[in-house]
Legacy VTK file of the C-alpha trace (Angstrom):
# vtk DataFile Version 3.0
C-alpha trace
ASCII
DATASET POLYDATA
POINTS 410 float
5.983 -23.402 -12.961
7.520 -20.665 -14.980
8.505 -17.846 -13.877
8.682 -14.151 -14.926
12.508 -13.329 -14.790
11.295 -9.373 -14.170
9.925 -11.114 -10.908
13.130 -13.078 -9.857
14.943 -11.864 -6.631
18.483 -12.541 -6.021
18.747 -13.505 -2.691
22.623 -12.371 -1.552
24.782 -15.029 -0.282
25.015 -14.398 3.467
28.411 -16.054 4.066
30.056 -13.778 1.412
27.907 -10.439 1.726
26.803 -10.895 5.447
28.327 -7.492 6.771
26.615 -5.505 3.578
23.188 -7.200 3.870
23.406 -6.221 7.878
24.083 -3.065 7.163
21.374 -2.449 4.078
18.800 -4.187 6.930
19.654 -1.118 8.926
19.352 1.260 6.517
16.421 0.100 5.160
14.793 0.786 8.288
16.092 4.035 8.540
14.826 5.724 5.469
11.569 4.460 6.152
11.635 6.599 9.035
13.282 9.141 7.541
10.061 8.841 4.793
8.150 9.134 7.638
9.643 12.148 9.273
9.726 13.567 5.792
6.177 13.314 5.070
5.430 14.585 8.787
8.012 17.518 8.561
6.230 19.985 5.894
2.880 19.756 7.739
1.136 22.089 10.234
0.290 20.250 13.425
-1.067 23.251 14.682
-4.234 23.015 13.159
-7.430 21.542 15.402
-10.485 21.157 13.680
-12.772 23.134 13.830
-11.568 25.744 15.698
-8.952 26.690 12.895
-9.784 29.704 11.110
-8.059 27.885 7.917
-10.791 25.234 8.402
-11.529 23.482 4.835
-13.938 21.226 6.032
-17.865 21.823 6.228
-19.324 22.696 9.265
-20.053 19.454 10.483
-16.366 18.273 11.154
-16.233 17.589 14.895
-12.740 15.080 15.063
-10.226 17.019 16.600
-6.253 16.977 15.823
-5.865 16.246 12.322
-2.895 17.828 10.613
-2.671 19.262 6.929
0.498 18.543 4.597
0.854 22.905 4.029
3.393 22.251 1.398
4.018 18.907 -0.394
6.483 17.986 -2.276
8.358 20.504 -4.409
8.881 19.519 -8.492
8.882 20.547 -11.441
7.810 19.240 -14.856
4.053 17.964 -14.851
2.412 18.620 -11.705
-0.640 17.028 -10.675
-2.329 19.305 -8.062
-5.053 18.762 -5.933
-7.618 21.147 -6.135
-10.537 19.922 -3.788
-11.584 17.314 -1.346
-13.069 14.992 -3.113
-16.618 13.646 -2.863
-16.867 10.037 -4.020
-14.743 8.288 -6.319
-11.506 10.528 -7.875
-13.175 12.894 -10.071
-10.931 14.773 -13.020
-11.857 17.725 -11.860
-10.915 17.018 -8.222
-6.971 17.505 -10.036
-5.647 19.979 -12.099
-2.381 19.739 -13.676
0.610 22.174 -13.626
3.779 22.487 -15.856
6.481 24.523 -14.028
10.290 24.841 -14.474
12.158 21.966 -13.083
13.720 23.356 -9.869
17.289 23.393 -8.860
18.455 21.757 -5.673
18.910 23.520 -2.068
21.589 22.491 0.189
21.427 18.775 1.368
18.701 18.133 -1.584
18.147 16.466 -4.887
16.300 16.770 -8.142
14.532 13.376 -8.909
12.679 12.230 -12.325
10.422 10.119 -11.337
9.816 6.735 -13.250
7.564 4.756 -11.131
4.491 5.917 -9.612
2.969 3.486 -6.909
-0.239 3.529 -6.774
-2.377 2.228 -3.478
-5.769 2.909 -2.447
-4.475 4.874 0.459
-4.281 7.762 -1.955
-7.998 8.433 -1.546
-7.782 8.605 2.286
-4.689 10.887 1.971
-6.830 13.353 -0.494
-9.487 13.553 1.897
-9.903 15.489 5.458
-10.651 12.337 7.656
-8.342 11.278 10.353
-5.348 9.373 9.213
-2.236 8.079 9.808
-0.083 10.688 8.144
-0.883 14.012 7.057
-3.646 15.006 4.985
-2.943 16.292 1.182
-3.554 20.162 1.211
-5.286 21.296 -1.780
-2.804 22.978 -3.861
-0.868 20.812 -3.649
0.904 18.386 -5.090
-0.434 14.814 -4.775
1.133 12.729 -2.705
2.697 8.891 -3.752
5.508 6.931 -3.067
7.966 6.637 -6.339
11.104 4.915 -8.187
13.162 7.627 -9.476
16.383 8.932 -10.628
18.703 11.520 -9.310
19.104 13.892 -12.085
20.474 17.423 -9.833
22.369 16.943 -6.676
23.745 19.545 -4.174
26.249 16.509 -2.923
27.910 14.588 -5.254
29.621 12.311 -3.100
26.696 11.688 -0.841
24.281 11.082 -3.413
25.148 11.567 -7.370
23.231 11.705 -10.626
22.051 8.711 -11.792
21.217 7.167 -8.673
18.104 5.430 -8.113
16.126 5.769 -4.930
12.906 5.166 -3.336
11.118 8.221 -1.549
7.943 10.200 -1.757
8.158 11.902 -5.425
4.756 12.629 -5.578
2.339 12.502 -8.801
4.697 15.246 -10.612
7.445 14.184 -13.629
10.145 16.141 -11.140
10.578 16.310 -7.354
12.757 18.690 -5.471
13.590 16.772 -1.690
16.050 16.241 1.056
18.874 13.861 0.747
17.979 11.988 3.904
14.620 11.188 1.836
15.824 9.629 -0.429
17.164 5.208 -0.087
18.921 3.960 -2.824
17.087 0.975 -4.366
17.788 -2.637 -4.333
20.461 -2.846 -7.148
20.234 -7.020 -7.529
15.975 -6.765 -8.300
14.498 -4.824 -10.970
13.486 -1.264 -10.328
9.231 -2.234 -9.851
9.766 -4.587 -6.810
11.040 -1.643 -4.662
7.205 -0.493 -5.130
5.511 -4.255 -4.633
6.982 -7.221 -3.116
10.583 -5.129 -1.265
8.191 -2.440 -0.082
6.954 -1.821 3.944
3.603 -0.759 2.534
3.519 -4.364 0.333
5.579 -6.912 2.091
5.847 -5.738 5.605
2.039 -5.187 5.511
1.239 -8.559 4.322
3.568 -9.976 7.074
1.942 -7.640 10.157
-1.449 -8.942 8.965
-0.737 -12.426 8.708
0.943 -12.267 12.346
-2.378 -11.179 13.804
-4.442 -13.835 11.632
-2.306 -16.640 13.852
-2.030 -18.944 10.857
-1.173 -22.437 11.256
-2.005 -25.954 10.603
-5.309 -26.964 11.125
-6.890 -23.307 11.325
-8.617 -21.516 7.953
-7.980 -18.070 6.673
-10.044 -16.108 4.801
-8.271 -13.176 2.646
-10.130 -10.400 0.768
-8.960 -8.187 -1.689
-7.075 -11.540 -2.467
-5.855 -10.692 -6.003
-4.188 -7.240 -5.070
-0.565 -7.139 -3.924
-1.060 -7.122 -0.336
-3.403 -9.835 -0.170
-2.031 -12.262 -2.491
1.209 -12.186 -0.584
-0.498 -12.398 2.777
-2.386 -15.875 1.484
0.405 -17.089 0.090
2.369 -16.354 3.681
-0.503 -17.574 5.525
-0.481 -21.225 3.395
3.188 -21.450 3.640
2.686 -21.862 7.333
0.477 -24.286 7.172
-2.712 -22.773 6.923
-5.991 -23.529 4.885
-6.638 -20.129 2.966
-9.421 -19.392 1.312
-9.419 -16.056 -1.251
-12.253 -13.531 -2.172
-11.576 -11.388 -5.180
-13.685 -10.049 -8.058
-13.451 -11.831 -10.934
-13.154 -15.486 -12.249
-9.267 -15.094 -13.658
-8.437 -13.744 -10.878
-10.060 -16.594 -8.650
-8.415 -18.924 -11.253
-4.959 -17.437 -10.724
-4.896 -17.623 -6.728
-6.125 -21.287 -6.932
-4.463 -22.445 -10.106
-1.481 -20.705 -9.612
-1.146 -20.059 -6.206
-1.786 -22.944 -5.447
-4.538 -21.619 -2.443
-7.111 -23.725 -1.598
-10.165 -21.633 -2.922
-11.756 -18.793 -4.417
-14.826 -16.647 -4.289
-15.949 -14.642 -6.892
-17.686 -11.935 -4.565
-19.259 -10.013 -7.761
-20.731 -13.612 -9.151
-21.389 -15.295 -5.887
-22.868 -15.589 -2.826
-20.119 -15.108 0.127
-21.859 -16.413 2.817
-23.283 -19.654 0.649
-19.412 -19.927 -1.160
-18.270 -19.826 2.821
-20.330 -22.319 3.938
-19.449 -24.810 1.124
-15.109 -24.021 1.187
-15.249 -23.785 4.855
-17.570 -25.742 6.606
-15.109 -25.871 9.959
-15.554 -22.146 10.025
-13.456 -18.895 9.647
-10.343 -19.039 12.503
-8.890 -15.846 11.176
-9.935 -13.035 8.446
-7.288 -10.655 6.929
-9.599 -7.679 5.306
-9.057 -5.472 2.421
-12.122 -4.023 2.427
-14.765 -3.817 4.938
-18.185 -3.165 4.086
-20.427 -6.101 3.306
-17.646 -8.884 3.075
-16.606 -7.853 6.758
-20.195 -8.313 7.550
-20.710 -11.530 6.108
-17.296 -13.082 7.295
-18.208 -12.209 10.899
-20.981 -14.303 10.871
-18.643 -17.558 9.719
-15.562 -16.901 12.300
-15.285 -19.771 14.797
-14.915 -18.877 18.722
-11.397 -16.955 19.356
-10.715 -16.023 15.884
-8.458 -13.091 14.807
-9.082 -10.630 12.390
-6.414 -8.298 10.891
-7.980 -4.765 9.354
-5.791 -3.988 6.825
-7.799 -1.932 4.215
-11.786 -0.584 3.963
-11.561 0.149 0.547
-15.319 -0.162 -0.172
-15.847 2.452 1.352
-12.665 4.789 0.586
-15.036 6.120 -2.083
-18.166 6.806 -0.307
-19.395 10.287 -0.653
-20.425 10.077 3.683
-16.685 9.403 4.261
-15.068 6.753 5.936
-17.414 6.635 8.958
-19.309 3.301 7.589
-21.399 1.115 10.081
-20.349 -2.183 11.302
-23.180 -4.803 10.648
-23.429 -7.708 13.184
-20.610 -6.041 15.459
-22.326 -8.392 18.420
-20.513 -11.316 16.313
-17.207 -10.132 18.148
-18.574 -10.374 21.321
-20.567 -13.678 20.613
-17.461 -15.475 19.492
-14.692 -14.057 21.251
-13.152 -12.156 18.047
-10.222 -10.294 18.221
-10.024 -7.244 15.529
-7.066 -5.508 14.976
-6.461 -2.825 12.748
-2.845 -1.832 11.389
-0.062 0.368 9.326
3.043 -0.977 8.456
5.134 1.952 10.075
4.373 0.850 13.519
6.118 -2.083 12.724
9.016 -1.193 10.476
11.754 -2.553 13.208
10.457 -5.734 12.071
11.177 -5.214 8.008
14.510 -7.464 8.515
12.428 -10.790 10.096
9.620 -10.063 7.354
11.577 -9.308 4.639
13.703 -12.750 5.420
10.702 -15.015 5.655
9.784 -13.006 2.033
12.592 -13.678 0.702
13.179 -17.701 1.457
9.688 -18.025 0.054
10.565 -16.520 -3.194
13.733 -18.465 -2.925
11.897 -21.436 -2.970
9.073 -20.882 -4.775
6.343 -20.741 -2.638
5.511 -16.941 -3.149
4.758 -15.633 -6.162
3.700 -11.553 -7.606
2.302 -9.872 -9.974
2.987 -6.048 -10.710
0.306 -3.965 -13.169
2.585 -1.724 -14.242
0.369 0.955 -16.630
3.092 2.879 -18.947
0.953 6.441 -19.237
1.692 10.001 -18.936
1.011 11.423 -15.527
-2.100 13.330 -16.195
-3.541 10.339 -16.843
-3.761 9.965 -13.034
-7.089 9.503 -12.052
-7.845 7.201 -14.851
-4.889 4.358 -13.355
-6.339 4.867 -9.778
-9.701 4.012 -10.935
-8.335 0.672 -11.951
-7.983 -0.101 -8.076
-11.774 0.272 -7.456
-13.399 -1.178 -10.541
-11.343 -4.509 -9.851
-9.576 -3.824 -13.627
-5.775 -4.463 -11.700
-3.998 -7.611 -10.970
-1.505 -7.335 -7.865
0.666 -4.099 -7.804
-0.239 -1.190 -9.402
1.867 1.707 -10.996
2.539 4.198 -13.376
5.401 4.661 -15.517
5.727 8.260 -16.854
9.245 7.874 -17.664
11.935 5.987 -19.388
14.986 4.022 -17.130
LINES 1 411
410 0 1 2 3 4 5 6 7 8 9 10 11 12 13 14 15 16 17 18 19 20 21 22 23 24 25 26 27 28 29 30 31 32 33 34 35 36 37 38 39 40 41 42 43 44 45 46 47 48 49 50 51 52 53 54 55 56 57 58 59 60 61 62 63 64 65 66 67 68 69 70 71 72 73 74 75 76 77 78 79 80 81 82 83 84 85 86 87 88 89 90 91 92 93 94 95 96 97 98 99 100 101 102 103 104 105 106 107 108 109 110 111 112 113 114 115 116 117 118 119 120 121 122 123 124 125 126 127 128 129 130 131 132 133 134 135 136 137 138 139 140 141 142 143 144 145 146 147 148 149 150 151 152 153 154 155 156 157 158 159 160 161 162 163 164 165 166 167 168 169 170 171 172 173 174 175 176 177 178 179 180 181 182 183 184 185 186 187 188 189 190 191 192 193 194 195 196 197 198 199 200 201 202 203 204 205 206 207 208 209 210 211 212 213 214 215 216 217 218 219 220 221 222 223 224 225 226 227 228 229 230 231 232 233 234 235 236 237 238 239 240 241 242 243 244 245 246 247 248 249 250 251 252 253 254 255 256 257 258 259 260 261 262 263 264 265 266 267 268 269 270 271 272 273 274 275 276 277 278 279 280 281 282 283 284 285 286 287 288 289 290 291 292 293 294 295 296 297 298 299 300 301 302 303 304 305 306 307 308 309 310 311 312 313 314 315 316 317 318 319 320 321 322 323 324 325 326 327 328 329 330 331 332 333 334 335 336 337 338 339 340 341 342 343 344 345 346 347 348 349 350 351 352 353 354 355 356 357 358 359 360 361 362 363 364 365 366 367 368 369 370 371 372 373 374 375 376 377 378 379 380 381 382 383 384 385 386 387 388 389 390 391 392 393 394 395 396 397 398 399 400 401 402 403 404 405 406 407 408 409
């Protein structure tokens, strides 16, 4: 197979580079929690819902404990702002964009231009008031989104010059104003894009987690949804490495032809052309041992009815209903199945598990290596107020593997 050089790794010699690799394993770790803290730091935890008198929600909001991001990050340039909780899918209107002066940096900080934009369907849930894993995005502010950028003003030269490129939360702005310790230099020996896809925690290490709790092995069959995106097609492709049957559901015939053909997974569903349950029954006639789920909603529903006694499924995503105008509090049809068959469920982030980016990132990487995990990045090269418009692409089933904007030149 041929390969796209832009998706070649360079795996460092260990014998020469062993003390350098060590120590970028450590530090790797480290700014993720330093992302986290980061993210966590500019929010009011003080807040309890609904007893808040700064309560945006409508009256009906009874989950207590959910904390607001009261600031966001600082920038400059185009801003894009958000200016409601949205209702449904991203609406323009939900945004508006701002053009301020870019800022100049405060002690321990840096000015960033950001290049790279990841974009993940977690950007819906961070818009919105329902409980989450991290803070909620406070309208009026800037949207939230993990970036590639560049160092363009410093406060520390030596610690961290211009023209250095890091990974860090640069939001959906062409400028970012942020602490130092925010900020990780990227991997210098892969191009720029794979620190947002395949070298991310929230690609890679996810994929990993999930396949962990799917138990995948020989003799056992794995179903994977959302199978074309970035996290799925790396978790089948981890799960069939280890021996594993996997079988993919995605939404649309190229990209069932690309996991099978080249892949090389053992089959596809079409879930806007076919019938799951009836495309189950024929791929998988031993049954489902393990599910790793994208989405929720009625693939969930019909997979539970095909998993085999003892099976494991890892909830990794409910994007169908991310967009639903009720929220995320959707119903779980034939929920008896896990008691019936013995199922495990397990839902997961990667930051509970970033101590364990070094083991994942190895396996990763000696699949690449070998050529036995492959990636595709959808890399859209707009300007930033074009926004809503890329993250549609994630819920109309228009992207293949990782998507992102580019609003910026190298």
């Amino acid at each position: 197979k041929k390969k796209n050089p832009r998706q070649k790794l360079k795996i460092h010699n260990k014998t020469e580079k062993q003390k350098s690799v060590q120590n970028s394993k450590v530090m790797h770790i480290a700014f993720w929690i330093a992302l986290i803290v980061l993210a966590n730091s500019v929010c009011s935890f003080a807040i309890e819902w609904p007893a808040s008198a700064n309560d945006v929600r409508d009256a009906s909001w009874s989950s207590p404990g959910v904390s607001v991001d009261e600031a966001g990050p600082a920038g400059g340039g185009k801003r894009i702002i958000l200016s409601k909780r949205p209702k449904g899918a991203f609406k323009d209107n939900d945004f508006k964009v701002l053009v301020e002066d870019i800022p100049e940096p405060k002690e321990d900080e840096v000015v960033v231009k950001n290049i790279y934009i990841s974009i993940d369907p977690t950007h819906r849930i961070w818009a919105s008031d329902e409980p989450q894993y991290m803070p909620c995005v406070q309208p009026g502010t800037c949207m939230r989104a993990l970036t590639v950028s560049k160092v363009v003003k410093t406060s520390d030269s030596k610690l961290m010059p211009v023209g250095t490129y890091v990974t860090t939360f640069g939001g959906v702005q062409e400028y970012a104003r942020l602490p130092i310790a925010g900020c990780y230099p990227v991997d210098s020996e892969s191009p720029l894009t794979n620190n947002l896809s395949i070298l991310s925690p929230i690609i890679g290490l996810t994929a990993w987690v999930g396949t962990n709790i799917c138990e995948p092995k020989e003799g056992k069959t794995v179903v994977v949804s959302g199978a074309a995106g970035a996290v799925g097609s790396a978790a089948a492709q981890i799960a069939k490495n280890r021996g594993a049957k996997v079988i993919c559901i995605a939404g649309s015939a190229d990209k069932c032809k690309w996991l099978t053909e080249d892949l090389g997974l053992d089959g596809a569903i079409n879930y806007k052309a076919d019938d799951v349950g009836e495309k189950l029954d024929e791929l998988c006639p031993e049954g489902v041992d393990a599910f790793f789920d994208n989405v929720g909603g009625p693939i969930l529903h019909t997979v539970l009815t095909k998993m085999n006694n003892f099976g494991n499924i890892a909830l990794c995503g409910l994007i169908d209903g991310y967009n639903s105008p009720k929220g995320l509090g959707v119903s779980l049809n034939n929920f008896q199945m896990l008691l019936m068959r013995r199922i495990k469920i397990q839902g997961f982030v990667c930051y509970d598990h970033l101590a364990d980016t070094p083991t994942g990132n190895a396996e990763i990487a000696g699949y690449i290596k070998e050529g036995k995990l492959n990636f595709k990045e959808d890399i859209q090269e707009v300007d930033v107020e074009d926004y809503v418009k890329v993250v549609r692409k994630l819920y109309d089933g228009t992207n293949t593997g990782k998507l992102m904007m580019k609003i910026s030149s190298e």
